[in-house]
N, C-alpha and C positions, 0 to 999 in steps of 0.2 A: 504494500500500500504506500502510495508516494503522501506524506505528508506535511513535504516542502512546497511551498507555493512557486510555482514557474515562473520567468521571468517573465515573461508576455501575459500573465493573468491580473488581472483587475479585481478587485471588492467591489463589491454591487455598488457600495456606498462612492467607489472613485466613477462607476459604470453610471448610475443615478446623476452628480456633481457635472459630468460630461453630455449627457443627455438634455441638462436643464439647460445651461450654456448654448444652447443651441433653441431653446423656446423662449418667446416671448410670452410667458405663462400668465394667466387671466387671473385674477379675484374673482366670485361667483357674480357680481354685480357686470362686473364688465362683459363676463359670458355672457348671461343673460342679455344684456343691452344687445350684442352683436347676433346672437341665436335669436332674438324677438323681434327685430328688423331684418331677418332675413339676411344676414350679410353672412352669415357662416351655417356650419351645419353644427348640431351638438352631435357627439355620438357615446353612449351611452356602453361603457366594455365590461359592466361586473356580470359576473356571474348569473343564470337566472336566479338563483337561491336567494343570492341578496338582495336583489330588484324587489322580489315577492317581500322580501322580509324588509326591507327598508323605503320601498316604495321606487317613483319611477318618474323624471322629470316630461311632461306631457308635451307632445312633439318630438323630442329625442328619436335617433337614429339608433337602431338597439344592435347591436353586432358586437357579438364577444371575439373577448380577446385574440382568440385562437385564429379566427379566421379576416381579421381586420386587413392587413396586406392585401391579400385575395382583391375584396372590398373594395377597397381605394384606390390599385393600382392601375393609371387608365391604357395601359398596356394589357393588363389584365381580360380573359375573356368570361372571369366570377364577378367583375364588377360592378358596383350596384350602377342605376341609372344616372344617380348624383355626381358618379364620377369621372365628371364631364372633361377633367385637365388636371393638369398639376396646378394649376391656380388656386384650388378653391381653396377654402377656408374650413379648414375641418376643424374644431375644438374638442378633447377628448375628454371625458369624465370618466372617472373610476371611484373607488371608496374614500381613496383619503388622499388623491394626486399624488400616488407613487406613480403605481403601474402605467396610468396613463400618461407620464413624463416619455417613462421608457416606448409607450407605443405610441406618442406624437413623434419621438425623436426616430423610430426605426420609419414612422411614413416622410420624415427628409428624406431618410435613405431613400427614397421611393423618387423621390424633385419634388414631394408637395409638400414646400418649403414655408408653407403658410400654418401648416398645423401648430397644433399648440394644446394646451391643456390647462384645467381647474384646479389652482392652488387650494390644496384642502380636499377636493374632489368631491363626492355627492352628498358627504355627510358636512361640509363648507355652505356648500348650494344650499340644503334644509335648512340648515343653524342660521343661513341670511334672511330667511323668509320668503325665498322664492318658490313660485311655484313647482309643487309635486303632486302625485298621486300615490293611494296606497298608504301600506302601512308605516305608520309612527317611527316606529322602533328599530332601533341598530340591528343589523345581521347579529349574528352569533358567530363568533372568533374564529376565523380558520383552523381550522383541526392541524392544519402543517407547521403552524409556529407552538412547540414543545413549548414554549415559557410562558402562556398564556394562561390562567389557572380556568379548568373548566364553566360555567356559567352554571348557576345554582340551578335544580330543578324547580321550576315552578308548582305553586299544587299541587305539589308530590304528597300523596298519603303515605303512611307508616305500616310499613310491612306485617300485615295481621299475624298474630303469634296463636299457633294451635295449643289445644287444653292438652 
């Protein structure tokens, strides 16, 4: 098991740092302003899971993560009808503006050097009072980050004890 870090490898957090340098990243106010006059598209990349459980910015372009690339790219023969040029204006939202740093900055890779993304991401956008749909309440914690302590059961009854 190699457990010297290679010369050519990155920490998400130097991968994140170089990503953001490359967007002109929004406050939710500013999203909205440009997503409600039409001058950009949002696109909405969490999870279905979280959508359901956290609700869902109405109008938003829903396309997860996985298949975003595909999506956008106007070379592309999966892409959507929006994706008219490298010009456009895509805004990315995700849960808290990580992921969607990293997936505006991989659609530069692409020339559509307009992308960008929601400081704070969908849980920024609710907490400004912008319009959403759906429910209230935060997801529940990725099951892949180990240091997260599990989220209490709710309602949970007390295991009946036989006589």
């Amino acid at each position: 098991m190699v457990t010297v870090r290679p010369p050519q490898a990155r920490s998400i957090e130097e991968i994140l740092q170089a990503a953001r340098r490359r967007l002109d990243r929004l406050e939710p106010a500013e999203a909205h302003r440009e997503f409600s006059r039409g001058q950009a598209l949002l696109v909405d990349i969490r999870p279905q899971a979280h959508r359901a459980a956290e609700g869902e910015v109405p109008g938003s372009l829903i396309i997860e993560r996985n298949v975003l690339e595909w999506r956008f790219d106007p070379a592309s023969p999966a892409r959507l009808p929006q994706a008219t040029g490298y010009d456009v204006r895509v805004i990315v939202l995700c849960a808290e503006g990580y992921t969607s740093s990293l997936a505006a900055a991989s659609l530069h890779e692409l020339g559509l050097t307009r992308a960008t993304d929601v400081i704070g991401g969908y849980r920024a956008w609710r907490a400004a009072g912008l319009p959403t749909t759906g429910a209230p309440h935060a997801a529940a914690p990725d099951p892949t980050y180990p240091t997260l302590p599990p989220e209490p059961v709710m309602n949970a009854r007390p295991a009946r004890r036989s006589r």
